[in-house]
C-alpha positions as a LaTeX table, in Angstrom:
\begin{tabular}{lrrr}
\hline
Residue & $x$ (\AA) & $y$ (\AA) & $z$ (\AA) \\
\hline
Unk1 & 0.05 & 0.53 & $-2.80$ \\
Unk2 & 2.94 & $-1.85$ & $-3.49$ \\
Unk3 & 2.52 & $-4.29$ & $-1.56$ \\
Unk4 & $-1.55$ & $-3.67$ & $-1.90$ \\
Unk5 & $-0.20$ & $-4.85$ & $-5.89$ \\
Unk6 & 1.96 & $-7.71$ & $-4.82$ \\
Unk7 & $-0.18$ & $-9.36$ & $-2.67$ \\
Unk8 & $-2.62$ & $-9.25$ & $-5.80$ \\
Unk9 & $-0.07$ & $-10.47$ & $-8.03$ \\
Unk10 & 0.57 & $-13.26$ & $-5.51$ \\
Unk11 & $-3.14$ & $-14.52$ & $-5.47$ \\
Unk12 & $-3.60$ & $-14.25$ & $-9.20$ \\
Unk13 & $-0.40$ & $-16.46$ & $-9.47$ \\
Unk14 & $-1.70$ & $-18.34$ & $-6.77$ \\
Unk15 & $-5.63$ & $-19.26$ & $-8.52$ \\
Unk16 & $-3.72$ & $-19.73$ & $-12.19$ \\
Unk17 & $-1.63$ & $-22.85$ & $-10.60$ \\
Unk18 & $-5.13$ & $-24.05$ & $-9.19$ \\
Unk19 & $-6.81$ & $-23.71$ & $-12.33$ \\
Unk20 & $-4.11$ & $-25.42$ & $-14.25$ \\
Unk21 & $-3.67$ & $-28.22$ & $-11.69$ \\
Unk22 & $-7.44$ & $-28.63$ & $-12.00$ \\
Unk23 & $-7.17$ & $-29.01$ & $-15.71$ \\
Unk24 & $-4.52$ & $-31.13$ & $-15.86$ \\
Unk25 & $-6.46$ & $-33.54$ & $-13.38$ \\
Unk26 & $-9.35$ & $-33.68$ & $-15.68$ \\
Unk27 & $-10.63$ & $-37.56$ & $-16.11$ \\
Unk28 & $-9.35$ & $-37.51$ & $-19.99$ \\
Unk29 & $-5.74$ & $-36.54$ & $-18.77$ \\
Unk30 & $-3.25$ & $-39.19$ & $-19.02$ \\
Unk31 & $-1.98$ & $-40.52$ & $-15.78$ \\
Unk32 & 1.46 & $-41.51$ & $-15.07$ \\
Unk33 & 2.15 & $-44.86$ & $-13.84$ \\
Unk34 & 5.24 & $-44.53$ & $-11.76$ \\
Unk35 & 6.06 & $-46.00$ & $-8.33$ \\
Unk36 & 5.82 & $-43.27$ & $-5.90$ \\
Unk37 & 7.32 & $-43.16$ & $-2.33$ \\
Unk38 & 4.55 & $-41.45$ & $-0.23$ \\
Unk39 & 7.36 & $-41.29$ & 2.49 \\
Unk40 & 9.87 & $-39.30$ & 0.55 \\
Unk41 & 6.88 & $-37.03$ & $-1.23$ \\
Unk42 & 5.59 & $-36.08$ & 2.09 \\
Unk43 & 8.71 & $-35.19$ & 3.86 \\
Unk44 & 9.46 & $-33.09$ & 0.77 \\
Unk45 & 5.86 & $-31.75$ & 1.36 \\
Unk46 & 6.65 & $-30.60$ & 4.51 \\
Unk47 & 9.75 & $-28.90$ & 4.29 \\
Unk48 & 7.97 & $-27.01$ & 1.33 \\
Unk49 & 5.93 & $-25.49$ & 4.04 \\
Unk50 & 8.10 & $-25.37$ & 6.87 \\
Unk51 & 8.92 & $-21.92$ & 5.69 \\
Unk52 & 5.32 & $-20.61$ & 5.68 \\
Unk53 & 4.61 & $-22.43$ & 9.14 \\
Unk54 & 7.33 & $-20.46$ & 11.01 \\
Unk55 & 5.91 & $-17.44$ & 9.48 \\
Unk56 & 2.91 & $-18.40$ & 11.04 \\
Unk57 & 3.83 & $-19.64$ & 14.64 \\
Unk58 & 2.75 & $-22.92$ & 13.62 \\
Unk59 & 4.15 & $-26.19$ & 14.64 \\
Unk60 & 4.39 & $-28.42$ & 11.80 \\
Unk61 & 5.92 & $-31.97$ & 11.60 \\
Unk62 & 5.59 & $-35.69$ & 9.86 \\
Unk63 & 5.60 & $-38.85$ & 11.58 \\
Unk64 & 6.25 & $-41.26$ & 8.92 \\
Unk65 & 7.95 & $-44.37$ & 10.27 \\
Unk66 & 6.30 & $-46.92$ & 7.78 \\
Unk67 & 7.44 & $-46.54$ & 3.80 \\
Unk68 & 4.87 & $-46.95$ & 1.84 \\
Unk69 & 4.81 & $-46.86$ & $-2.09$ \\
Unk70 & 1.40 & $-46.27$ & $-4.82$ \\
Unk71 & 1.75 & $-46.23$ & $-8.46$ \\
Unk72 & 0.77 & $-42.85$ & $-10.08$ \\
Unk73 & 1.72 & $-39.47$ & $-10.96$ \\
Unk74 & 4.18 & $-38.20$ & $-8.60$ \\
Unk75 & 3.01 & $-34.56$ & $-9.76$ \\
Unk76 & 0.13 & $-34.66$ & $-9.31$ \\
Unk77 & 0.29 & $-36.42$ & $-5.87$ \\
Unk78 & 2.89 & $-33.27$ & $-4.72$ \\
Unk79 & 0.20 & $-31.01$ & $-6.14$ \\
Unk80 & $-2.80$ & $-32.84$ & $-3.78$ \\
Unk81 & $-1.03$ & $-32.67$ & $-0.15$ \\
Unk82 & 0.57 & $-29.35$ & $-0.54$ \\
Unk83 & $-2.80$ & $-28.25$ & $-0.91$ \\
Unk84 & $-3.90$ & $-30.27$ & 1.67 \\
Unk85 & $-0.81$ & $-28.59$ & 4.02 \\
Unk86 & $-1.21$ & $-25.65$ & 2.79 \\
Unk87 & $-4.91$ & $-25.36$ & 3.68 \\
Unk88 & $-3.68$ & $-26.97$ & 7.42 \\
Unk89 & $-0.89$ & $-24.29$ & 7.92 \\
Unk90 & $-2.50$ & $-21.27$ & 6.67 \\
Unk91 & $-6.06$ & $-21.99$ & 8.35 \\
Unk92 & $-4.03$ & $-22.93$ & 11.88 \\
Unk93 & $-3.55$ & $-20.07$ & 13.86 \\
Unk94 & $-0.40$ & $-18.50$ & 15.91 \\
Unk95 & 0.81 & $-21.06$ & 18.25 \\
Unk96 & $-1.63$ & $-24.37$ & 16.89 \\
Unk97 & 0.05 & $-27.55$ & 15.21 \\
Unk98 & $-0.15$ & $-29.42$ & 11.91 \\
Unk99 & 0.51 & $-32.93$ & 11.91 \\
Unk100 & 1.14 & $-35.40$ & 9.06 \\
Unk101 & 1.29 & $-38.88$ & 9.55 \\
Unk102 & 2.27 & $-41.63$ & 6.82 \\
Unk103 & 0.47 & $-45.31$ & 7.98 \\
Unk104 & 0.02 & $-48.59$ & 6.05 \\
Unk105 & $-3.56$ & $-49.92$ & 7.71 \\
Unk106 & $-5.01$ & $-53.23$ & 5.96 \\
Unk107 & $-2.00$ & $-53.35$ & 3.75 \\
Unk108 & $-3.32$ & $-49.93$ & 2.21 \\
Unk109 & $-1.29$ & $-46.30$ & 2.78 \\
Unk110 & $-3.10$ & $-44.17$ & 4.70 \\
Unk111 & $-2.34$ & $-40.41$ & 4.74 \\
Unk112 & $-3.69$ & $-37.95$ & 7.22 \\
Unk113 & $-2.82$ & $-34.24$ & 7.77 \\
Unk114 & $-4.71$ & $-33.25$ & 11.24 \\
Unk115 & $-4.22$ & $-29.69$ & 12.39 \\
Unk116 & $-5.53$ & $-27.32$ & 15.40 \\
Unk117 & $-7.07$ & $-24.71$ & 13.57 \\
Unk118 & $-11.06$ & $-24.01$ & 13.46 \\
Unk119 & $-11.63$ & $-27.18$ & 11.35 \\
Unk120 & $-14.93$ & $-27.35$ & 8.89 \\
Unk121 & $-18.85$ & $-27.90$ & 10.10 \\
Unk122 & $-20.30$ & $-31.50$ & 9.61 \\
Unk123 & $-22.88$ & $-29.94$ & 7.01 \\
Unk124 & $-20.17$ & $-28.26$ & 5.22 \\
Unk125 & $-17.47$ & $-30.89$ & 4.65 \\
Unk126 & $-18.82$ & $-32.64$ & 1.87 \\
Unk127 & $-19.63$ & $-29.17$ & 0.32 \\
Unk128 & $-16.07$ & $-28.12$ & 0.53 \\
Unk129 & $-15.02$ & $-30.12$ & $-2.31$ \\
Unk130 & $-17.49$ & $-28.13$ & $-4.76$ \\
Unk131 & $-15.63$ & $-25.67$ & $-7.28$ \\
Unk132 & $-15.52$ & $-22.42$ & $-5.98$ \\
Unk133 & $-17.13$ & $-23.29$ & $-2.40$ \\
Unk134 & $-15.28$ & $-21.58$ & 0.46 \\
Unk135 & $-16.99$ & $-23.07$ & 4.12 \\
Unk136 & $-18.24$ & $-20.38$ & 6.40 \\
Unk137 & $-19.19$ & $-18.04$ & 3.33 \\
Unk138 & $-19.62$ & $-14.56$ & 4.15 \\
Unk139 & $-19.86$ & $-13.46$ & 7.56 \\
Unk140 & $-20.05$ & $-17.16$ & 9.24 \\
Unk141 & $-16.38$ & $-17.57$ & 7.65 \\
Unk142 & $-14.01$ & $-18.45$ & 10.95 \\
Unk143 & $-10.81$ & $-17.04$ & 9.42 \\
Unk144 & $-11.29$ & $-13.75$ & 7.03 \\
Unk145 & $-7.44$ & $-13.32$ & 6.55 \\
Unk146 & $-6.97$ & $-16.40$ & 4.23 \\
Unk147 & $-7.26$ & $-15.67$ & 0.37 \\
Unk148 & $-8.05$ & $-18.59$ & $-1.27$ \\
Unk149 & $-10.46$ & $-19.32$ & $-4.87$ \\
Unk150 & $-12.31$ & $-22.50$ & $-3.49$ \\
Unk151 & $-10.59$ & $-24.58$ & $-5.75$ \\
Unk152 & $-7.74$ & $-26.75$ & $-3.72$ \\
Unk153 & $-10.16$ & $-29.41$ & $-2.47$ \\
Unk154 & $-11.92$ & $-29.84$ & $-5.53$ \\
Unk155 & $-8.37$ & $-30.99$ & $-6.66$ \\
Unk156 & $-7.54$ & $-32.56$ & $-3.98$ \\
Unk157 & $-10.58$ & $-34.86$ & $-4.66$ \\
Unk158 & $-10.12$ & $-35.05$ & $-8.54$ \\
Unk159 & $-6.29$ & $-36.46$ & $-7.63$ \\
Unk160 & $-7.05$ & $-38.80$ & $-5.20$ \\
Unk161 & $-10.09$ & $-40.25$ & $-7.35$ \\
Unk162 & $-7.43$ & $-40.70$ & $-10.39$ \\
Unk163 & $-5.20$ & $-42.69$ & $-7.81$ \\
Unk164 & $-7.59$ & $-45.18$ & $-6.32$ \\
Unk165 & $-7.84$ & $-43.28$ & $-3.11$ \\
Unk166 & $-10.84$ & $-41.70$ & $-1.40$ \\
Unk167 & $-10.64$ & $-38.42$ & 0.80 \\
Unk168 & $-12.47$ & $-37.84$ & 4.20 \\
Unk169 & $-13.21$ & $-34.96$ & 6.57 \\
Unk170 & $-13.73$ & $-35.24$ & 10.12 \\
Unk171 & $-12.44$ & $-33.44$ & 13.61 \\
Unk172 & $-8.64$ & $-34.28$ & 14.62 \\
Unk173 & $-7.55$ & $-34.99$ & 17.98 \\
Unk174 & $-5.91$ & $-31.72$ & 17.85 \\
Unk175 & $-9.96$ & $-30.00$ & 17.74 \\
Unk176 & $-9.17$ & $-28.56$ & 14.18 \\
Unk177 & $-9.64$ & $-30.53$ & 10.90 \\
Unk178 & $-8.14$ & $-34.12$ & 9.94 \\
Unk179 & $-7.96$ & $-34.93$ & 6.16 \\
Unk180 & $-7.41$ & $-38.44$ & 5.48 \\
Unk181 & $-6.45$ & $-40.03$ & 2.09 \\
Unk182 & $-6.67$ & $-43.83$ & 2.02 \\
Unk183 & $-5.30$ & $-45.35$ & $-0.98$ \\
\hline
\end{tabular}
């Protein structure tokens, strides 16, 4: 029963800190202007989750090699890829990989966090980005052990829109799902 109660706790933490990071990425919220180093943020990212990816039998790393710098709200930027690696580890199963890679293409950063895991349906991907909207609903849903509230890629969206970047779905290399955020 305790840990029935913690784990409840934990995802009721968990959905306030989406809800408030969803608020405070609302279009009338004021956006800080401050040059951000995608390089450092990500690494940081990364060794957020490290933890959680061990747990997990998950092989998680960064290949970074090119620095790379955007002007916004370093918050808010930490808030939109550890959802985006947090939706890579904990969707991954035992023994897959997550992979984040830092590139300048065209003169413009380009961030992409591929992973091994069951990855999202064509007709579903734009979808996913909808409040609330959780792909493979119901019975279809590939992985039934992940709690989540639907709401990390709608931020994920609403951040990357504030910053002048887009966000885009498609398969990785790795068979799973690669997120990319072009800036």
């Amino acid at each position: 029963a305790l840990a029935d109660l913690q784990a409840g706790v934990t995802r009721a933490t968990r959905l306030a800190e989406q809800l408030l990071a969803l608020a405070r990425s609302e279009p009338d919220g004021l956006a800080a202007t401050d040059a951000v180093d995608l390089r450092s943020l990500l690494q940081d990212c990364v060794v957020t989750y490290a933890p959680l990816a061990e747990d997990r039998g998950v092989d998680l790393g960064i290949e970074a090699s090119e620095a790379a710098t955007v002007i916004g709200d370093p918050e808010a930027l930490r808030v939109m890829f550890n959802n985006l690696v947090d939706n890579a580890t904990k969707y991954t199963p035992r023994g897959g990989r997550v992979d984040v890679s830092l590139h300048v293409e065209q003169g413009h950063p380009v961030v992409r966090i591929a992973d091994s895991g069951p990855g999202i349906e064509p007709a579903e991907r734009e979808r996913v980005f909808d409040r609330f909207y959780r792909a493979g609903a119901g019975e279809n849903r590939v992985r039934t052990d992940v709690a989540g509230s639907g709401l990390g890629l709608a931020i994920v969206r609403r951040i990357a829109t504030q910053h002048h970047a887009t966000v885009s779905l498609d398969k990785s290399p790795a068979g799973g799902l690669q997120v990319t955020v072009r800036f």
